[in-house]
C-alpha positions, -999 to +999 in steps of 0.1 A: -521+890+776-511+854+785-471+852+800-475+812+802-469+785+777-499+756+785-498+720+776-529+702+773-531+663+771-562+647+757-577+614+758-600+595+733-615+568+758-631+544+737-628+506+746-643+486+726-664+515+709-637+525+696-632+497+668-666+479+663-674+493+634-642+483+617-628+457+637-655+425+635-632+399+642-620+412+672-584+411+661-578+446+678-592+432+711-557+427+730-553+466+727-588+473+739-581+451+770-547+464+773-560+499+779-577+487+811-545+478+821-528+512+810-550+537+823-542+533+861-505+536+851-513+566+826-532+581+862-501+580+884-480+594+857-499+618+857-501+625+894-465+620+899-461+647+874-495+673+884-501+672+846-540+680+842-558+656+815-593+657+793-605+622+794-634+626+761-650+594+768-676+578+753-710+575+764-720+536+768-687+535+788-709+545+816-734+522+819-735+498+847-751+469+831-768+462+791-801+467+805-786+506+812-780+507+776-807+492+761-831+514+774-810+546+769-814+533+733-850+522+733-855+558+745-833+579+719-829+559+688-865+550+675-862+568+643-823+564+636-820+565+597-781+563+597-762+528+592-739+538+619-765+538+645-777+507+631-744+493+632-741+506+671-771+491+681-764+457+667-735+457+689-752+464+719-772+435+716-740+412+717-733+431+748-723+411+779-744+418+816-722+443+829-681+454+833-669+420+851-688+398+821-676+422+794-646+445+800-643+461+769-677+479+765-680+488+801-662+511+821-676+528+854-651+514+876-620+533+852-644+561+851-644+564+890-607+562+889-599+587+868-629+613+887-608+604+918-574+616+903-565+653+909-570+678+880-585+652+854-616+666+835-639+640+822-651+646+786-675+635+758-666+615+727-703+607+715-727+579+727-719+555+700-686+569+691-703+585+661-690+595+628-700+635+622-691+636+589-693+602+574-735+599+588-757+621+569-787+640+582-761+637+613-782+668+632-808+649+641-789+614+649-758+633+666-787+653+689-804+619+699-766+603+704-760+636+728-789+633+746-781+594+752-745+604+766-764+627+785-785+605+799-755+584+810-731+605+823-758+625+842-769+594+864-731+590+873-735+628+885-711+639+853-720+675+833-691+673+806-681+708+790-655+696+766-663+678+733-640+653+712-652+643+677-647+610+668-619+600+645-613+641+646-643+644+621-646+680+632-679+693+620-692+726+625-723+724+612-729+708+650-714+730+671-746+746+679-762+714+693-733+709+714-734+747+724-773+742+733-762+711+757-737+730+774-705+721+754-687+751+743-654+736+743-640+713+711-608+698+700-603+710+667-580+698+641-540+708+628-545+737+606-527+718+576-538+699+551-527+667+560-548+672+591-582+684+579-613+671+590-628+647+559-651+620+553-633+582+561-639+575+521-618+608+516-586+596+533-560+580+515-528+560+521-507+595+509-523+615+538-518+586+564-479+579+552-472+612+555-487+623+591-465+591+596-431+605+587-444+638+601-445+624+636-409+621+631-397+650+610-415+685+606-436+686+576-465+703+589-452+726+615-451+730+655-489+731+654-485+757+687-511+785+691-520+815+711-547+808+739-564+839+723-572+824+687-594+793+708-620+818+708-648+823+685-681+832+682-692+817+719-672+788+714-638+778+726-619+757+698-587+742+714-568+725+684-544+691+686-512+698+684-499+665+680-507+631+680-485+610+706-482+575+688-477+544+703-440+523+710-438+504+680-409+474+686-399+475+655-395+516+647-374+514+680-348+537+666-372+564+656-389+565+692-360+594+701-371+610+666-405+612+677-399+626+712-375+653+698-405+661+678-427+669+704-408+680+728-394+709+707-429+720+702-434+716+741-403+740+744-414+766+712-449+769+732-433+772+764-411+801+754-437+819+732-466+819+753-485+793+733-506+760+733-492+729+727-517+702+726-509+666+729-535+641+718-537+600+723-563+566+733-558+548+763-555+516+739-528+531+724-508+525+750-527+482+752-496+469+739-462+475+744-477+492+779-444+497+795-424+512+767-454+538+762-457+547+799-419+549+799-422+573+770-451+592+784-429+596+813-403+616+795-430+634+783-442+646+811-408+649+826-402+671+802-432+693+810-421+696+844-383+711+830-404+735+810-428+748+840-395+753+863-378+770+829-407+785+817-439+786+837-452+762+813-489+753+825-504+721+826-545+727+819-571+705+812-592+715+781-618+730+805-592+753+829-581+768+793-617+778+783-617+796+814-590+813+808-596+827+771-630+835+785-617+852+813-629+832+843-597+818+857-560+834+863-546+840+831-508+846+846 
């Protein structure tokens, strides 16, 4: 039986990996940059406030220089039948040398950061930031993107247990490959409609307008949960509760809309011993970075009301697997 209300933050950190595959002219490059700039700011927010934070980041962000990446590739991708991989490794050879020539595909000195700020967990997002539904015959080119990460991460003395698909492209059919490399904990999507996991060709401008207008008035629901439902079948599937979009200048007057949104799902967790998980990208927060750190401030501000009120727990994705599986205090 769990007395406590938990809030779990989650990161997508992507860089430059992030948009590639969409964004060839570049034109989303100010955010990507931005992010670099955001992220120590996000850290002492976080720090001021003890909230504990998932960072899923992707793979190449560890690499200390293109050769690291080229022959992680040579070694995993020599029979890659999807376009995305194709795609992925075409960017990699318009990589610069290493992070100071090419900021937005490399990332070990952020990386470091964040490992050196208390109660931050550090994540996967793929290798390549790879699509899991939108690549067919993904099995056996998501198991040679894992292994690649793998590879990575290892090196820099990193073991990540918690899994992020990209673009939320939730596919079960992989679990088990995650499950064999140690990852036994996922962010699943919203149980709604609006929210489930579909190809990119499936979405549509309906869906996206209205997860729009349901960031700022409840369609869909608090999206809160009982740690107890995350397990299943070995694996622990901790679903988003909410995504925390950015300051837009000129949706000013809905920001207070926005915040009420979340933060009354903050409080209907808090008091009903449930999850409330809040999900965002560092380059999210590339623009506009001091109204969003300014708004993930009352966030977390918040939080802190709710733990005195409460005993609302901040948890990384990690410290809530082991509580649902019974290895940590579940007070």
């Amino acid at each position: 039986m769990f007395k406590n209300g938990y809030f779990i933050i989650s990161l997508d950190f992507e860089l430059r990996w992030g948009s590639y595959s969409w964004d060839t002219n570049h034109s989303y490059d100010a955010n990507v940059l931005g992010a670099r700039k955001a992220i120590p700011d996000i850290l002492q927010t976080f720090k001021e406030h003890q909230i504990h934070a998932t960072w899923a980041t992707v793979g190449a962000l560890f690499a200390e220089s293109k050769s690291d990446i080229l022959e992680v590739n040579k070694q995993y991708f020599k029979n890659t039948p999807t376009t995305h991989i194709s795609d992925f490794l075409k960017e990699c050879t318009e990589l610069g040398e290493n992070e100071t020539a090419d900021p937005s595909h490399y990332a070990l000195s952020l990386i470091e950061q964040i490992s050196a700020t208390e109660h931050q967990e550090i994540g996967l997002h793929t290798y390549s930031h790879f699509y899991c539904l939108d690549n067919k015959e993904a099995d056996k080119s998501f198991q040679s993107d894992t292994c690649a990460a793998l590879a990575m991460m290892n090196a820099q003395g990193i073991e990540p247990k918690s899994f992020v698909f990209p673009r939320n492209q939730f596919n079960p059919e992989l679990l088990d490959i995650l499950k064999s490399y140690g990852m036994n904990i996922v962010r699943g999507n919203e149980n709604h409609v609006l929210y489930r996991e579909r190809e990119e060709k499936q979405e549509n401008r309906v869906h996206r307008a209205l997860r729009l207008m349901d960031s700022y008035v409840n369609i869909s629901g608090y999206h809160t949960f009982s740690p107890d439902s995350c397990l299943k079948q070995g694996l622990v599937n901790i679903p988003s509760s909410r995504f925390l979009r950015p300051y837009v200048k000129k949706a000013r007057h809905l920001e207070r809309l926005k915040l009420n949104r979340i933060k009354k799902a903050m409080r209907h967790a808090s008091e009903h011993g449930e999850v409330f998980h809040l999900w965002f990208h560092p380059h999210n927060f590339g623009m506009n970075i001091k109204e969003n750190i300014a708004m993930l401030q009352d966030i977390c501000a918040y939080y802190e009301y709710l733990q005195h009120e409460f005993g609302f727990k901040s948890v990384t994705m990690q410290e809530l697997a082991q509580k649902v599986e019974g290895k940590g205090d579940t007070l």
